[in-house]
Every structure is written in C-alpha cells, then in structure tokens.
C-alpha positions, -999 to +999 in steps of 0.1 A: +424+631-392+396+604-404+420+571-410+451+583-404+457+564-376+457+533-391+487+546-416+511+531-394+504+499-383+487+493-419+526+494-430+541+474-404+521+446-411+521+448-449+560+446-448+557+414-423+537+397-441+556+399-467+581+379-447+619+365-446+640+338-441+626+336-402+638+299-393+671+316-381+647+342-363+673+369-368+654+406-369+679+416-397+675+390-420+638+394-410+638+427-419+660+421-455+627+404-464+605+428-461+621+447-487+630+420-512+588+409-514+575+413-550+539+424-532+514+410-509+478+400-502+460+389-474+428+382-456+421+400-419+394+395-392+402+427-364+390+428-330+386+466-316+383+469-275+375+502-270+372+515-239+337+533-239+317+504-253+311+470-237+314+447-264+347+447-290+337+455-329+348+432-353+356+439-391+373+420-420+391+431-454+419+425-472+454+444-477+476+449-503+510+455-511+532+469-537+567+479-527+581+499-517+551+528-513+519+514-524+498+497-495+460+494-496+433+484-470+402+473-475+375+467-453+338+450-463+326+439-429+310+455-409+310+486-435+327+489-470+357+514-463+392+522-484+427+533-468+452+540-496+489+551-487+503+558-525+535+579-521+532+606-504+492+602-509+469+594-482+433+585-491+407+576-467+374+566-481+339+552-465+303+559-471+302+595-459+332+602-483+362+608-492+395+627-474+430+629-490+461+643-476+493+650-488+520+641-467+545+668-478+526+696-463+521+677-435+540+668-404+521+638-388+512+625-420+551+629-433+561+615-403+535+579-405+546+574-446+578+581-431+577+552-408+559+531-434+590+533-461+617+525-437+604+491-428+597+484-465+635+487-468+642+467-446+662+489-427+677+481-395+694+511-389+667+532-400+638+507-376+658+522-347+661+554-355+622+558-358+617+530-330+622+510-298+625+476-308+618+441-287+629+412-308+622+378-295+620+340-306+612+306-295+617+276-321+599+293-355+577+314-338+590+353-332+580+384-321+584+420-324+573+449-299+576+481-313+571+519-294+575+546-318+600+575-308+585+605-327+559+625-305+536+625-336+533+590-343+530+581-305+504+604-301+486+578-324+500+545-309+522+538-282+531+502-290+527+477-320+536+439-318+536+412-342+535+376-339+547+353-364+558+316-372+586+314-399+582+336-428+545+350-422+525+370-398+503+358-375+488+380-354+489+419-349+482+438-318+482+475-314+479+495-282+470+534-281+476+555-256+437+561-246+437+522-234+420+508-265+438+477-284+434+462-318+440+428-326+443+416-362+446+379-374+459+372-410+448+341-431+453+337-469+483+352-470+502+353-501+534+370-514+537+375-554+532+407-573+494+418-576+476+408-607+462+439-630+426+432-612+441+435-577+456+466-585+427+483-598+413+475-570+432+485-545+444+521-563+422+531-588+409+562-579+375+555-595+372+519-572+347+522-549+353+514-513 
C-alpha cells in the first residue's frame, strides 16, 4: 500500500535518534535508550537510487517522536507529504489524498507497527526475535545492520543500517529487495518532549501535509 513501506524504517530511526548512553557502544544499553527518550525531532535530507531512473531523487522533512507509538514524518521538499503511525493507525497523506489503515485487520501492517514498538522498548530480546542484528563499533562511532525475519516485512526491505557517533544518529541506509537504496542524513536533532505546536502538527488530523 501507498507509504507503507516506509513504516519500518520511519521507526527504526525515530527510536535511534532518540539515542543512549553510546560511549560504551554496548547495543543493550543502546537500546535501553531508545525507550527511556521523552520524544524527538529532527531534520532529514534523503537520497533515493532507484533503479529505473538515472539520477537519485532527493527530499527533506522533519520526524517526530512521541513514545512509545506516536511517530510522524513529514516531508516539504520536493512535495508536501504526511506519514503518521499513531497506535495501531497508519495514515498516509500527499496531494492526491489521503489512505489510512488499521493495523489490527491487517497482517503486513500489524506486522511493521509491530516491529516499530519493540525497538521503542528497547528490547533486546524482542530486536532478535523480529531481527538479524550486526552490532559494531569503533571509538564513538557504531553501527547497526539489521535484516528483518518476518516474510512480510522483508518483502518491503531486506536490510536497514544505521550509523551513529555517541548518543545520535547519523546516517540511515535502507536496501530493498528490487536493488533500490535510501540514504537519510539527520541534522538538528533534538530529544525533549514535543511542544503543543509540534504535536499539532505532526497528529492532528485536520494538519495538512
């Protein structure tokens, strides 16, 4: 469906960002962060190689965060578009319209919100239940390599990995199983609970994209 395949990835890197105590560079106590952040915001600037077309496309937004199952994405470049993963809502919105699904009634969708609320526990046991994990680290800087184990959510993406120095998230790059890759850089990043305004934004339903 329209947007859905961002679902994933769009809560991988919220919980990241939200960051840890990464100078040890251990995933668990990585992971214990994720779940104790208050919320999140951040700037992005993605680069999409697709396959078919010759030249990447570029776009640029903002995420949000609420723990532990509010996450919000919106883009203004090159077009103004809204992801929204509320619950077990899923809202995709752009200029042609809007699509919503509920993720009770349905498997891939259960399966991606899922996969989003175990890393916003900060789960260990419950990463590698859902995932194939490659932790790594030099000095500060770590990364993560991640291949989903459920057929749905592979279907959509066959490996994420994230790139970070210390407590925040670099760099993002996801790979599909079609060949094309997504890489997202983060700037602006910072890790408090949203104002009243950045709420509205992010999950009113009468917000435009």
């Amino acid at each position: 469906p329209r947007g859905l395949a961002g679902a994933s990835w769009l809560g991988l890197f919220a919980a990241l960002l939200a960051g840890g105590d990464a100078a040890a560079l251990e995933l668990d106590e990585l992971l214990r962060g994720m779940a104790s952040a208050p919320g999140v915001h951040a700037r992005f600037i993605e680069t999409k190689e697709i396959a078919l077309l010759s030249a990447p496309l570029e776009s640029q937004g903002e995420i949000f965060f609420v723990p532990p199952r509010r996450f919000a994405r919106l883009t203004s470049r090159p077009s103004a578009t809204r992801f929204v993963v509320d619950g077990d809502r899923l809202l995709f919105r752009d200029a042609a319209g809007e699509q919503q699904l509920n993720a009770a009634g349905s498997r891939v969708a259960r399966a991606v919100v899922e996969n989003c609320i175990v890393l916003f526990s900060g789960g260990a046991e419950g990463l590698a239940a859902r995932y194939d994990t490659e932790f790594s680290s030099t000095g500060t800087a770590w990364r993560l390599a991640l291949r989903p184990k459920d057929r749905n959510v592979a279907s959509l993406l066959s490996r994420v990995v994230l790139a970070g120095d210390g407590p925040v998230l670099l760099e993002m790059s996801l790979e599909e199983p079609n060949g094309d890759r997504t890489r997202t850089r983060y700037e602006d990043v910072r890790v408090a609970p949203l104002s009243e305004g950045e709420l509205g934004r992010a999950f009113a339903d009468e917000a435009t994209p």
